[in-house]
MIKEMAR-389318 format. One record per residue (C-alpha): x, z, y; residue in one letter. Coordinates in Angstrom, 3 decimals, always signed. Each point is the difference from the previous one (the first is absolute). Layout:
// MIKEMAR-389318
+----------+----------+----------+--------+
|       px |       pz |       py | residu |
+----------+----------+----------+--------+
|        X |        Z |        Y |      a |
...
+----------+----------+----------+--------+
END
This chain:
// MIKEMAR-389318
+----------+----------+----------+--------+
|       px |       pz |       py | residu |
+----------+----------+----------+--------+
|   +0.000 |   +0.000 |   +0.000 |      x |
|   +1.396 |   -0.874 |   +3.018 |      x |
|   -0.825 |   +2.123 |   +3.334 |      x |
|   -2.014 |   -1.393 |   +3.278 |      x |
|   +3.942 |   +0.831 |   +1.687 |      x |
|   +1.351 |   -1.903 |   -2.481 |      x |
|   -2.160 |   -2.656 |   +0.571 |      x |
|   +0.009 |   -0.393 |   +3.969 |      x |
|   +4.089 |   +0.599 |   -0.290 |      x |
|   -0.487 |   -3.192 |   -2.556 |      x |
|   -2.088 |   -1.992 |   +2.862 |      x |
|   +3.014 |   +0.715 |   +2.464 |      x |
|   +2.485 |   -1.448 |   -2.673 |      x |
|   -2.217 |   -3.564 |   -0.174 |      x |
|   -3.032 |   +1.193 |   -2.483 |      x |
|   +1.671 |   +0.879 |   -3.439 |      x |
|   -0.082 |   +2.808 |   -1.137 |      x |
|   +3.253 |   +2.341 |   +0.357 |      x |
|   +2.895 |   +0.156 |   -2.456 |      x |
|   +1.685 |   +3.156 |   -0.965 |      x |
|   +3.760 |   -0.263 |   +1.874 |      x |
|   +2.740 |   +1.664 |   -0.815 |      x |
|   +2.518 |   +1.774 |   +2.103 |      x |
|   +1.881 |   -2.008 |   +2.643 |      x |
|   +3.206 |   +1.254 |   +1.070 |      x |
|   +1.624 |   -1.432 |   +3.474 |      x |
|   +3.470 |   -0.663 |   +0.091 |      x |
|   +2.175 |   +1.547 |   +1.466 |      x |
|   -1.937 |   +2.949 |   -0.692 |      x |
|   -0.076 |   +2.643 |   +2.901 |      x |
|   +0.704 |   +3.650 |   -0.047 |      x |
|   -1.076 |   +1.561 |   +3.417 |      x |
|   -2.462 |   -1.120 |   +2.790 |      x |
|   -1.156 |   +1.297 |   +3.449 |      x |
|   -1.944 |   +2.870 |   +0.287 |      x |
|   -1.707 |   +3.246 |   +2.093 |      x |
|   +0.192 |   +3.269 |   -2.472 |      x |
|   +0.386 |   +3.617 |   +0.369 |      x |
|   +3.070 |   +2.239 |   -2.063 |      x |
|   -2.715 |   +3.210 |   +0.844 |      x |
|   -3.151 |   +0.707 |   +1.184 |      x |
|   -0.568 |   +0.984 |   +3.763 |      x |
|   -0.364 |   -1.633 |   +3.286 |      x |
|   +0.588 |   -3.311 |   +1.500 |      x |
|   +4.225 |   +0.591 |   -0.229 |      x |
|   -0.690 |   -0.061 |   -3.968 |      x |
|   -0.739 |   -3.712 |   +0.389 |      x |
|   +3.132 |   -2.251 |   -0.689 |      x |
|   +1.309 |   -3.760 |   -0.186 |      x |
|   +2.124 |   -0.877 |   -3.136 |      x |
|   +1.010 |   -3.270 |   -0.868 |      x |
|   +0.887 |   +1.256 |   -3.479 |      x |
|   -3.652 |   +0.768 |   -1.219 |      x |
|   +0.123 |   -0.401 |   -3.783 |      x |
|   -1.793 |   -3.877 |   -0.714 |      x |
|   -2.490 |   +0.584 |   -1.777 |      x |
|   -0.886 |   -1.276 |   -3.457 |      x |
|   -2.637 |   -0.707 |   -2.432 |      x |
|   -0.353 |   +2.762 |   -3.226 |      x |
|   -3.517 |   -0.651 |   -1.161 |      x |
|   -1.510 |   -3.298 |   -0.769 |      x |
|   -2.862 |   +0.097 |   +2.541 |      x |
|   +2.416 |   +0.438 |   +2.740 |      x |
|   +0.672 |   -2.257 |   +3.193 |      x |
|   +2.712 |   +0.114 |   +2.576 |      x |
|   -1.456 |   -1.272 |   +3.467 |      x |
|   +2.164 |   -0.712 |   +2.709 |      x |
|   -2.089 |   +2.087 |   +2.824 |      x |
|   -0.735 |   -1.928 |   +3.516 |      x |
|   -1.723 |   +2.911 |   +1.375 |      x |
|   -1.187 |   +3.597 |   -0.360 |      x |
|   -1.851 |   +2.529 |   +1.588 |      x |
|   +0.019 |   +3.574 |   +0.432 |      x |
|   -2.882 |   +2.157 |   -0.506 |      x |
|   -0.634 |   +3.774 |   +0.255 |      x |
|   +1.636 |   +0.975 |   -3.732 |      x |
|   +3.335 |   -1.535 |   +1.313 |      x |
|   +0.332 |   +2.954 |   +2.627 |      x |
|   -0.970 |   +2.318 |   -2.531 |      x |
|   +2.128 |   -0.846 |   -2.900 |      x |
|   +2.727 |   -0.255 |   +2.250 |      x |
|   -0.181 |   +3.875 |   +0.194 |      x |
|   -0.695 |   +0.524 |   -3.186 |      x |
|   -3.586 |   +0.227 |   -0.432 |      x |
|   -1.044 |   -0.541 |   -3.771 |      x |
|   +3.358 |   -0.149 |   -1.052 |      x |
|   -0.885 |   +2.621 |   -3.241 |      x |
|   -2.324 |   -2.684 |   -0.950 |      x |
|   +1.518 |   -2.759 |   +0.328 |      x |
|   +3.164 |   +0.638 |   -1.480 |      x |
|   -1.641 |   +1.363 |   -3.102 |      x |
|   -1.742 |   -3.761 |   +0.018 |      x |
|   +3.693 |   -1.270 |   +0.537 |      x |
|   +1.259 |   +1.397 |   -2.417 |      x |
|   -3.048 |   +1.908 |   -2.589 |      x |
|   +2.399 |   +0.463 |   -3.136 |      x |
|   +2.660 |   +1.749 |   +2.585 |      x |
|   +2.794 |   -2.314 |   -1.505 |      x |
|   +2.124 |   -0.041 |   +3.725 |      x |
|   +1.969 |   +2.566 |   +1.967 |      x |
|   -1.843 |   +2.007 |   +2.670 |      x |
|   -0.827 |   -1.998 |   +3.294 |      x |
|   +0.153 |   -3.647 |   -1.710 |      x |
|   -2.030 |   -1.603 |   +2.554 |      x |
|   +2.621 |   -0.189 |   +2.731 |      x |
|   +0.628 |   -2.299 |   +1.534 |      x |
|   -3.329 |   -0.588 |   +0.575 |      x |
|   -1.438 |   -3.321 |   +1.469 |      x |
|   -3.527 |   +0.696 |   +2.254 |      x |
|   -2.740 |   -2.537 |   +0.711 |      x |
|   -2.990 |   -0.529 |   -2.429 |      x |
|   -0.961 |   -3.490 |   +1.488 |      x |
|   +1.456 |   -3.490 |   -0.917 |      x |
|   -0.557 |   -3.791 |   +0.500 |      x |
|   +2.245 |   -2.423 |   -0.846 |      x |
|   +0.945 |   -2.331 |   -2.970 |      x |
|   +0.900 |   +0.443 |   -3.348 |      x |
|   +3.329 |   -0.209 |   -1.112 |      x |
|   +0.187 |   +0.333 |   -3.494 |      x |
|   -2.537 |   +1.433 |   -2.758 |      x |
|   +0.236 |   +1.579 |   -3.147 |      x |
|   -0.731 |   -1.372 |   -4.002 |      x |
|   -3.684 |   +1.000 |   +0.471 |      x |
|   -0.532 |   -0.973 |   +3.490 |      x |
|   -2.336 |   -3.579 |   -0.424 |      x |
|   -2.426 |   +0.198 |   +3.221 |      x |
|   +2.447 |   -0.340 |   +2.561 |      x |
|   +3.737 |   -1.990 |   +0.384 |      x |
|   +3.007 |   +0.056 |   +1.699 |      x |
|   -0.778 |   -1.306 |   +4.090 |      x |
|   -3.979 |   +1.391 |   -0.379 |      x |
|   -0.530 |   +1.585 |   +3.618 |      x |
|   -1.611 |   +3.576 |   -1.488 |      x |
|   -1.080 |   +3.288 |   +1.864 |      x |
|   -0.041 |   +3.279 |   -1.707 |      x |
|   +0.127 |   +4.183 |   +0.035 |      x |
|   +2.562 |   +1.710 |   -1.291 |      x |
|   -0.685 |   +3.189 |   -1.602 |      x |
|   +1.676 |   +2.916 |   +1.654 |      x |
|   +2.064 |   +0.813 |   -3.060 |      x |
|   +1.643 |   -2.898 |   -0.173 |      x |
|   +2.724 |   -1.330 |   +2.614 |      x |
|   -1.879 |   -1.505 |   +2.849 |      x |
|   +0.142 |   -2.705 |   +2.265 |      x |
|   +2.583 |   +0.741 |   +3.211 |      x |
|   +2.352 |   -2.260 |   -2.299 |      x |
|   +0.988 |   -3.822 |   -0.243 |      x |
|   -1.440 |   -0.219 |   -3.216 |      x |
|   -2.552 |   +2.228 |   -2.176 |      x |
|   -1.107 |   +0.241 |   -3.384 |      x |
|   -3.752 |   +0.273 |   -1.267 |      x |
|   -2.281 |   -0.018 |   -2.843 |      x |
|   -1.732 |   -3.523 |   -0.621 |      x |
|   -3.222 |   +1.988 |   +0.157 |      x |
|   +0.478 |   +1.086 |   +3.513 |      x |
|   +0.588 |   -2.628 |   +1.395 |      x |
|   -2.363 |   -3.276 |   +1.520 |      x |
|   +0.664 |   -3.132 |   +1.366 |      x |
|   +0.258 |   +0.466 |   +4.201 |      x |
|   -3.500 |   -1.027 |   +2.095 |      x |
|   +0.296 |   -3.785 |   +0.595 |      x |
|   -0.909 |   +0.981 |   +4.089 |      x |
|   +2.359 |   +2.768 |   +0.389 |      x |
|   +3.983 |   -0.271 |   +1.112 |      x |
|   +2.237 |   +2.413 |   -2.079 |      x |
|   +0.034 |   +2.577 |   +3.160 |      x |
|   -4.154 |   -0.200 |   -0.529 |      x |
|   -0.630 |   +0.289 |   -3.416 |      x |
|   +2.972 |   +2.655 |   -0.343 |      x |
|   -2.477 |   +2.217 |   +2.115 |      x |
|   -2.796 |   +0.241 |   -2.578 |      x |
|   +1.155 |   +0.835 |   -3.342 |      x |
|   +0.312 |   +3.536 |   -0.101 |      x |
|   -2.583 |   +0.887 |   +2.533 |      x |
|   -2.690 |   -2.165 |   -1.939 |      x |
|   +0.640 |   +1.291 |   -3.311 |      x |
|   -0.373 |   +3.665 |   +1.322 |      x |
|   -3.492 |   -0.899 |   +1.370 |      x |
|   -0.720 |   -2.022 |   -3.007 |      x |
|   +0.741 |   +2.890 |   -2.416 |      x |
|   -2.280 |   +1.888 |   +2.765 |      x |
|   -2.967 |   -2.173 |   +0.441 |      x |
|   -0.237 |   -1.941 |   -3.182 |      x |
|   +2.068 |   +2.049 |   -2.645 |      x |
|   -1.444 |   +3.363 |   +0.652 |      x |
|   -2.949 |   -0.402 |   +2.229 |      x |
|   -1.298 |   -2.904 |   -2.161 |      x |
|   -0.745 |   -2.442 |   +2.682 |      x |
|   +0.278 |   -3.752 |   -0.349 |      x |
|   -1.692 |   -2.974 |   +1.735 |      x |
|   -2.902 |   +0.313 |   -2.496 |      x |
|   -0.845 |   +3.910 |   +0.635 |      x |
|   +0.884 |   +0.489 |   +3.889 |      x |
|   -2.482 |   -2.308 |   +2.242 |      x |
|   -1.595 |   +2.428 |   +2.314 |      x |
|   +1.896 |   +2.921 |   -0.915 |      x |
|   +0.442 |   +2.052 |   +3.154 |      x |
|   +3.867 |   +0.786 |   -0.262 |      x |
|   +2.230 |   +2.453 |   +1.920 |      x |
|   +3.472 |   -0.186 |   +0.378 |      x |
|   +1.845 |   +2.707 |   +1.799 |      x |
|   +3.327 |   -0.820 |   +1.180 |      x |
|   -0.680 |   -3.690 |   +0.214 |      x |
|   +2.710 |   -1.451 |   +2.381 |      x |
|   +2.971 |   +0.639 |   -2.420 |      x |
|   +0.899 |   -2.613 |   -2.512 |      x |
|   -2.123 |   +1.265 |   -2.877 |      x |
|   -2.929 |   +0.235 |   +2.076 |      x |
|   +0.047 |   -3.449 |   +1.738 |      x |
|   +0.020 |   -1.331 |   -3.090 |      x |
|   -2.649 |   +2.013 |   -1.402 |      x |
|   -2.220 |   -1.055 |   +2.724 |      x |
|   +0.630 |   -3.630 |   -0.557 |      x |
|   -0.711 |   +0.342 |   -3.919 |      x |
|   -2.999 |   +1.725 |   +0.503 |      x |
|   -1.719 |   -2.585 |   +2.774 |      x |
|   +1.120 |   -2.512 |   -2.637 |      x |
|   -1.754 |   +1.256 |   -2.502 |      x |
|   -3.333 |   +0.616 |   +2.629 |      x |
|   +0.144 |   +4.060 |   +0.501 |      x |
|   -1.137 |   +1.380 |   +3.543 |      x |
|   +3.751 |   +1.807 |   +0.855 |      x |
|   +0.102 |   +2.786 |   +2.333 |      x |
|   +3.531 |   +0.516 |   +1.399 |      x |
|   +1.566 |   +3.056 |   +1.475 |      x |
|   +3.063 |   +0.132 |   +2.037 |      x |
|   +1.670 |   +0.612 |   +3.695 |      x |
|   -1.556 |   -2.257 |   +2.740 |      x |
|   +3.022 |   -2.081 |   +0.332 |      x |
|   -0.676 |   -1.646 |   -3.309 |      x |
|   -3.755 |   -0.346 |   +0.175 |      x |
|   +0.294 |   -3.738 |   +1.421 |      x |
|   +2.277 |   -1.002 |   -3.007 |      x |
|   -2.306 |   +1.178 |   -2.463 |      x |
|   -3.138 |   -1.613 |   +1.505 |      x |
|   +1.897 |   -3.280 |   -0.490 |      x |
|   +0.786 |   +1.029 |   -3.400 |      x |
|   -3.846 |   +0.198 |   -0.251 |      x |
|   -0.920 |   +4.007 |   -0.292 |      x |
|   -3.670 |   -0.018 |   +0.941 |      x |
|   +0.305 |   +3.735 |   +1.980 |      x |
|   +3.338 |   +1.288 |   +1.576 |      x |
|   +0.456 |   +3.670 |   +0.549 |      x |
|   +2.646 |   +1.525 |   +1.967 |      x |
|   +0.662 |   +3.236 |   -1.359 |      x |
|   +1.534 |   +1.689 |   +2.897 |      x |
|   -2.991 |   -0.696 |   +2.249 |      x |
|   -1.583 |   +3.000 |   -1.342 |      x |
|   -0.920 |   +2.059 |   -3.194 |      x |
|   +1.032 |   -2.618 |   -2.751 |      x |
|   -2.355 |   +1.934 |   -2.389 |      x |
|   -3.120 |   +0.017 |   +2.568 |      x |
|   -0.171 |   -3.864 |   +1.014 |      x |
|   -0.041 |   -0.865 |   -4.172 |      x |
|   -2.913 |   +1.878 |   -0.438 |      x |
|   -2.221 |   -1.671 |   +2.422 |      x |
|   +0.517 |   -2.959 |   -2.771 |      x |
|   -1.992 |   -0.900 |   -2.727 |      x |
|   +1.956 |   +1.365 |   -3.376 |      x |
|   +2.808 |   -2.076 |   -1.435 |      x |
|   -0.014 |   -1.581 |   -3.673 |      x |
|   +3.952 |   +0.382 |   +0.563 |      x |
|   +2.520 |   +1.323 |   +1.376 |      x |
|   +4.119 |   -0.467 |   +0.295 |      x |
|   +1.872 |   +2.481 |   +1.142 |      x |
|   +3.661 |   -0.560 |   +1.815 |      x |
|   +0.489 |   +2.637 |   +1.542 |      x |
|   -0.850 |   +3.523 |   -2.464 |      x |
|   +0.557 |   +3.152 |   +1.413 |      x |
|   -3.550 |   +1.818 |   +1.566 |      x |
|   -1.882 |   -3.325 |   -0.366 |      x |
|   -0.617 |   +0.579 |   -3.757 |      x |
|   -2.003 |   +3.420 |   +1.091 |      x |
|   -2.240 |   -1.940 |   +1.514 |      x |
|   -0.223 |   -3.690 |   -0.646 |      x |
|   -1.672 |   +0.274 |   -3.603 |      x |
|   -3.012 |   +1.298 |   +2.162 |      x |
|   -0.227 |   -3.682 |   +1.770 |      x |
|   -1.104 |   -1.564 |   -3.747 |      x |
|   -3.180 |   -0.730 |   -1.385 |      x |
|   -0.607 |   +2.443 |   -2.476 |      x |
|   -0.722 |   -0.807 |   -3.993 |      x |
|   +0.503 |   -3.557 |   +0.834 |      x |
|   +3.021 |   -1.081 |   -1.545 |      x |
|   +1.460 |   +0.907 |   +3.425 |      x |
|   +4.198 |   +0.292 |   -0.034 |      x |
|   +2.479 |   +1.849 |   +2.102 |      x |
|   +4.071 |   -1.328 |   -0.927 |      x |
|   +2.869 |   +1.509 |   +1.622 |      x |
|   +3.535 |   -1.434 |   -0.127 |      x |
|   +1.791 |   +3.383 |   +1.782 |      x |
|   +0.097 |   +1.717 |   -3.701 |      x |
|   +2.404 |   +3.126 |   -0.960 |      x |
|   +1.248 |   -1.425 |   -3.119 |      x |
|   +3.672 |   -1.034 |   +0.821 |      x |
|   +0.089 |   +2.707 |   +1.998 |      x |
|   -0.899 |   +2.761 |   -2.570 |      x |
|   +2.605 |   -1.815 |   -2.546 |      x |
|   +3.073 |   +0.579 |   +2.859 |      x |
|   -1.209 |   +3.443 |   +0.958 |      x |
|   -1.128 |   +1.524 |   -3.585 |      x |
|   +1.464 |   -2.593 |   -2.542 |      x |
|   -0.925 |   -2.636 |   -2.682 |      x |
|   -1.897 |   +2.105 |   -1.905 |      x |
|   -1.657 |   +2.827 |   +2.093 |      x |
|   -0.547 |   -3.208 |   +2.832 |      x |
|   -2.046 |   -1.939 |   -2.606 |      x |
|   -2.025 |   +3.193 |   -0.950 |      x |
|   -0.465 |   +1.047 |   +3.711 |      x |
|   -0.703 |   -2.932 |   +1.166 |      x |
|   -3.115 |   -1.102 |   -3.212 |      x |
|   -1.425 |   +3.342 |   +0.899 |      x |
|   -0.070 |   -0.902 |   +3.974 |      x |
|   -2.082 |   -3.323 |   -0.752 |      x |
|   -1.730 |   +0.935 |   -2.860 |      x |
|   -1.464 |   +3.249 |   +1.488 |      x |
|   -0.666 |   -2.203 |   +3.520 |      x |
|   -1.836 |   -2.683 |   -2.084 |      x |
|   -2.619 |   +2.424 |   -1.778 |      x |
|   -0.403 |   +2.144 |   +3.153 |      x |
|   -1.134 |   -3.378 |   +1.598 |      x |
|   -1.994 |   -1.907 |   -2.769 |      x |
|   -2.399 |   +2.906 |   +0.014 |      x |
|   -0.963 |   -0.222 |   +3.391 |      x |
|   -0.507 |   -3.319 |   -0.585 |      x |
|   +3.356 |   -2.765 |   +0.713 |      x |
|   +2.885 |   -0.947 |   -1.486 |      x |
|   +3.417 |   +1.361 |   +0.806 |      x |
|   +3.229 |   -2.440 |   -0.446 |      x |
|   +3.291 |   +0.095 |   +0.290 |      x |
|   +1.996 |   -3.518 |   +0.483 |      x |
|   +3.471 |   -1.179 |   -0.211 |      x |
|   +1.699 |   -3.505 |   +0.428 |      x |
|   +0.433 |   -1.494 |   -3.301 |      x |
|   +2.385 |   -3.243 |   -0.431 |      x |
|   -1.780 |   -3.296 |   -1.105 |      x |
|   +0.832 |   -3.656 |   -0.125 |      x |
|   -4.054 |   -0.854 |   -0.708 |      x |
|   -1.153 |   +1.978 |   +2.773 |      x |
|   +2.350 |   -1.768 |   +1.919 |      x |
|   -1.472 |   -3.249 |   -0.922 |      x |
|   -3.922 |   +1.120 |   +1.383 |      x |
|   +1.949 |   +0.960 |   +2.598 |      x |
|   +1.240 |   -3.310 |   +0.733 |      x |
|   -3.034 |   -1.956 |   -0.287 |      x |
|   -1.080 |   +2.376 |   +2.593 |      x |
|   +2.515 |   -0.626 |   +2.355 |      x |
|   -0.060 |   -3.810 |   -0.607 |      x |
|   -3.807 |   -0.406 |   +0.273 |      x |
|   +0.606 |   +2.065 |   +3.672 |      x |
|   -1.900 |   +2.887 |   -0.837 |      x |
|   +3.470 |   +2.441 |   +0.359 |      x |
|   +2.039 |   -0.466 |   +2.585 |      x |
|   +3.718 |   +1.749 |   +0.325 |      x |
|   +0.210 |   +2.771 |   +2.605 |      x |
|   +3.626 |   +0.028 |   +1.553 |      x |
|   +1.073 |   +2.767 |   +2.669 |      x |
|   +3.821 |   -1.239 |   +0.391 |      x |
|   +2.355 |   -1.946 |   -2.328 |      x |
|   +4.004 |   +1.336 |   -0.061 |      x |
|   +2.905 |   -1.924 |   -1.357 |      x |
|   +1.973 |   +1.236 |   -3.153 |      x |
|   +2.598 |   +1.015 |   +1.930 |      x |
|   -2.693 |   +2.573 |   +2.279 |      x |
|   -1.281 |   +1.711 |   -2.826 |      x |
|   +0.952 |   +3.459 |   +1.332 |      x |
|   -2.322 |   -1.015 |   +2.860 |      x |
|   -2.297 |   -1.275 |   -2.062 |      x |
|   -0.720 |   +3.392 |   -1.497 |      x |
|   +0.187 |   +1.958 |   +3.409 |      x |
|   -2.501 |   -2.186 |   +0.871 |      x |
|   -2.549 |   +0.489 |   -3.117 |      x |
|   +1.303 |   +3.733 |   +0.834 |      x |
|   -1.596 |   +0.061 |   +3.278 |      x |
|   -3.241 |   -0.386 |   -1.017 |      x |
|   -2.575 |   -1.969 |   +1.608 |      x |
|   +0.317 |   -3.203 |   -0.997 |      x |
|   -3.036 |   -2.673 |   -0.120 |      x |
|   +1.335 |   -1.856 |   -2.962 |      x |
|   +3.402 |   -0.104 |   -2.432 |      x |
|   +3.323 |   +0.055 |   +0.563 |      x |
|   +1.681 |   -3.266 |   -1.770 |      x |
|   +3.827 |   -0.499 |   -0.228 |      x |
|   +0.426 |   -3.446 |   +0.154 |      x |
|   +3.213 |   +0.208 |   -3.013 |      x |
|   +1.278 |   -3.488 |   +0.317 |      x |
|   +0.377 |   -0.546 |   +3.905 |      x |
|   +3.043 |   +1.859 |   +0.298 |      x |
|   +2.215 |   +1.872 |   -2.521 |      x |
+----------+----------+----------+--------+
END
C-alpha cells in the first residue's frame, strides 16, 4: 500500500510511483558546517558561532539531511536556551542512559526549517535530493540555527508552492502546536467547526495567528483577545470580535458574550480560574491550554516523581471539570510531516497567511533572540540562514 504522501511526492517526480533509494553519499564528504549553539544553558552570552559544528549524518533509514534556507525562532528557543525541560528531554535523548552526563552540548537551537533536501536515507521514497521541504524539529533533537539539519521522513512536507523559504520557515512549528490544539485534542476539523463560537486568548503571537486563520477556514465565529496594538492585525486575519484585555476587567467583558463551544488558551496562569466558566455547559464544550507544568515538574522533581506529579495535576483538573459540565485539555506541539501537508494546502489555497514581525541574518542571531526576548512582537522572528554566513 502506498501512502497519499507517497503518492503526491510521486506526482512531483512526473506521476510514477516512488522507488525505494538507497543512501547517497557526496564526495568529498564534509565533517563540520556553520552553526549557532550553546556549550551551557543561560542567557544570550551562551549563544555561540562555530564553524566546526559536527555535519550531520543519516543513522536510521527514514532519515533526511536538508540543507536549511531559513528558520525561525519561537518562544521554546528562549526557554531551552536556559534550560527549561532539559530533565525531559535528555532522558528522550538519550532513554537507555548509554552517554556521559550533559551529552547534549553543544547544542544547536531553532525548531523551524525550510529548505531542500540534500540527501535521504534507504527508506526515504516520498521525497529526493533538491525537493524544497519545510519542517519542525523536535526539541530533542539538534535544531535548526545550523547549515544543514537532519529529520525524520515523517516530519517533514514538501514547502507551500506560494511561500519563499523565509515564509514558509515561519509556520511549521507554530501550526503544528495549534494543530495538536485545535484538531488533535479539541477534535475540530472543517467538518465539525462551522459556527462554533471560538475563543482564543493570546491571539497575536505566532500560535494564535495561526489558530485564528485555521479556524475561519474551517467556518468557526473566533473571538480574539489581546493588547490594542494588535487588534487591527487580527481583524485582517479575520477574528470576528477583538478584545483588548487591558481596557478593563478581561474576565468581565467575556461574560457579556454568549458561551463558547471552545476555547485556546496561550497565556495560563489566573485565566484557567475563570475561563472554563465562558463554555457552554454539557455540550461537548472544550477548554485546551498549551502553558502546562509537565517539563517543568520533570526539571524540578525528576523523571519519575515529574510524570506522577504532573498525571495527578491533569487528571484531577479533568474530573473536577467534566462534572460541572466541559472538558479540560492539556496540549503540546507534536512533530508531523502529514499535518504539515493540510497545512500546506491551506496556505496554498490562501486561507493561511505567514505572520512575520522582523527577519535577521544568520550572522544576527544573538539579536534575533533579544528580539523574540523582548516580547511584543506581531508575528515571528525568521533568520534568513543563507543570506549571509
Amino acid at each position: 500500500v502506498v501512502s497519499g504522501r507517497a503518492l503526491r511526492g510521486a506526482a512531483r517526480a512526473g506521476g510514477q510511483l516512488p522507488v525505494v533509494r538507497g543512501l547517497r553519499v557526496s564526495p568529498p564528504a564534509r565533517s563540520a558546517m556553520p552553526s549557532w549553539v550553546i556549550n551551557r544553558y543561560g542567557r544570550n552570552d551562551v549563544l555561540r558561532f562555530t564553524r566546526d559544528m559536527v555535519f550531520p549524518t543519516i543513522h536510521f533509514p527514514n532519515e533526511i539531511i536538508i540543507k536549511v534556507h531559513a528558520a525561525s525562532l519561537n518562544p521554546i528557543d528562549l526557554s531551552m536556551r536556559s534550560g527549561y525541560g532539559a530533565t525531559a528531554l535528555n532522558m528522550k535523548r538519550d532513554p537507555l542512559k548509554i552517554k556521559s552526563m550533559e551529552t547534549e552540548f553543544p547544542l544547536t537551537l531553532g525548531r523551524d526549517v525550510s529548505g531542500v533536501v540534500m540527501e535521504c536515507g534507504l527508506s526515504v521514497s516520498y521525497f529526493k535530493p533538491g525537493d524544497e521541504v519545510w519542517a519542525a524539529i523536535p526539541p530533542w533533537k539538534q535544531g535548526t540555527l545550523s547549515e544543514f539539519v537532519v529529520a525524520s521522513g515523517n516530519e517533514v512536507s514538501f514547502k507551500p508552492k506560494c511561500l519563499s523559504h523565509t515564509e514558509a520557515a515561519s509556520l511549521p512549528y507554530v501550526g503544528l502546536t495549534a494543530w495538536s490544539a485545535v484538531n488533535q485534542v479539541g477534535g475540530l476539523n472543517k467538518s465539525n467547526c462551522s459556527g462554533k463560537r471560538v475563543l482564543i486568548l493570546g491571539a497575536s503571537g505566532g500560535v494564535g495567528t495561526f489558530a485564528v486563520q485555521l479556524l475561519k477556514a474551517w467556518g468557526a465565529h473566533v473571538t480574539a483577545v489581546c493588547s490594542h496594538d494588535a487588534s487591527a492585525l487580527l481583524k485582517r486575519l479575520g477574528a470576528d470580535d477583538v478584545i483588548d484585555y487591558k481596557s478593563g476587567n478581561l474576565e468581565e467583558q467575556l461574560k457579556t458574550l454568549p458561551l463558547f463551544d471552545f476555547i485556546l488558551d496561550n497565556v495560563g496562569g489566573s485565566t484557567e480560574k475563570w475561563a472554563l466558566d465562558l463554555l457552554k455547559k454539557w455540550s461537548g464544550a472544550t477548554y485546551v491550554t498549551l502553558v502546562t507544568p509537565f517539563l517543568i515538574n520533570m526539571d524540578k522533581l525528576g523523571v519519575a516523581d515529574g510524570m506522577l506529579q504532573t498525571g495527578v495535576t491533569v487528571g484531577s483538573k479533568t474530573v473536577k471539570h467534566l462534572i460541572k459540565g466541559v472538558h479540560y485539555r492539556w496540549a503540546f506541539f507534536m512533530p508531523s510531516g502529514p499535518s504539515l501537508d493540510e497545512i500546506a494546502e491551506l496556505v496554498d489555497s490562501g486561507k493561511i497567511q505567514p505572520v512575520i514581525d522582523q527577519v535577521f541574518s544568520f550572522s544576527e542571531v544573538p539579536k534575533a533572540f533579544l528580539k523574540l526576548e523582548g516580547g511584543h512582537a506581531r508575528g515571528k522572528t525568521v533568520i534568513d540562514v543563507i543570506s549571509n554566513k
